[in-house]
C-alpha positions, -999 to +999 in steps of 0.1 A: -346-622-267-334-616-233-296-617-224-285-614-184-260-630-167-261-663-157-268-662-117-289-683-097-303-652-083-311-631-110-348-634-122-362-618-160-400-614-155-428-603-175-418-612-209-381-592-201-398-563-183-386-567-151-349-578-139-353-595-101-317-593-082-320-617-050-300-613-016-287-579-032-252-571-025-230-542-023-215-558-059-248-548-075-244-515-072-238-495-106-260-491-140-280-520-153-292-512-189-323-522-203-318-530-251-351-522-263-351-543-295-376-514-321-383-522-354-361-494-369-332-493-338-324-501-305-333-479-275-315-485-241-326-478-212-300-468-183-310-473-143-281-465-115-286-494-087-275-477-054-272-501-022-281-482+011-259-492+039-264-482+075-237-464+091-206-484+108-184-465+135-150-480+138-118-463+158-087-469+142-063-491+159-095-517+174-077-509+210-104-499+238-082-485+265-053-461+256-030-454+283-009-417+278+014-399+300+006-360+308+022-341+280+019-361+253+001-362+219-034-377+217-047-390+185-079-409+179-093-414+137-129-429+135-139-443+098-175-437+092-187-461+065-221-468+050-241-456+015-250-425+020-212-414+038-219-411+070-210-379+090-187-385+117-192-365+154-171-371+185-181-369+219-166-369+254-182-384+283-216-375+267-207-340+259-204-330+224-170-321+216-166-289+195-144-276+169-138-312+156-139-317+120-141-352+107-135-385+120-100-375+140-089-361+178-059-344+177-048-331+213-008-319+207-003-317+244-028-334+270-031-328+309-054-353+332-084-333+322-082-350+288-090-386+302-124-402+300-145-420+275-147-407+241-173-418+217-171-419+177-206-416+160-214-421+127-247-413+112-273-410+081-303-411+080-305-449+081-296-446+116-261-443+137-234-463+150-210-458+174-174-466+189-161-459+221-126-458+239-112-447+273-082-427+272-061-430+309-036-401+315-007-407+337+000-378+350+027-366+379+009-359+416+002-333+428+010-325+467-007-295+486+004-294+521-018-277+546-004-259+583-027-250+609-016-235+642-042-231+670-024-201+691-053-208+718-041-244+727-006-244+713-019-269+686+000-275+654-018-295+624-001-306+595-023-321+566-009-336+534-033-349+501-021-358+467-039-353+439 
């Protein structure tokens, strides 16, 4: 006397022993129970279905280029999803970034030294993911002017650079 759910995918084998769930989704997760039918009373039987779920890295907003002007507030949020959670790292330009907790940036004030590619990474130990965006900083130039007198031939040099 077996009772499931009428899917195309779900299989009773062995005389009700064994419950087959094909092309598993994340919907199965949660506890199946198993009704021993005894003479005297019914025993069940709980099992918790878990679905693992390799790690996705996704930056909030989808955008990969963010253009800022010098001064202004940088924020970036990654989502790490997956089954286990994921833990969530940033990095810039290859170089892990420190003090960062979670999946968000927040820079209250950035000069030009904040531009360059940051990267999201989520991992578990089903693997990683990542998600990367390049962050452009506008920034005012900077002008260094550069006078050289040569007292031996009466030579004046004037060199200009912007930065």
């Amino acid at each position: 006397n077996v009772k499931v759910l009428s899917e195309d995918r779900l299989q009773i084998l062995e005389a009700g022993r064994i419950l087959r769930i094909q092309n598993i989704t994340l919907t199965d997760r949660g506890i199946l129970s198993c009704k021993l039918n005894l003479k005297s009373f019914p025993v069940y039987v709980n099992h918790t279905l878990e679905i693992l779920v390799p790690p996705i890295a996704e930056i909030v907003g989808g955008r990969k280029v963010l253009n800022l002007t010098e001064n202004s507030r940088l924020e970036l949020s990654c989502l790490g999803r997956g089954f286990p959670k994921p833990t969530v790292s940033w990095s810039k330009q290859g170089v892990q970034t420190e003090g960062i907790q979670g999946g968000s940036i927040i820079l209250p004030e950035i000069s030009k030294d904040d531009a360059g590619q940051y990267r999201c990474t989520a991992s578990s130990e089903l693997g990683y993911s990542s998600d990367t965006i390049t962050v452009h900083i506008m920034y005012q130039p900077v002008v260094k002017l550069e006078r050289k007198y040569t007292d031996e031939k009466n030579i004046f040099t004037l060199a200009c650079s912007v930065d």
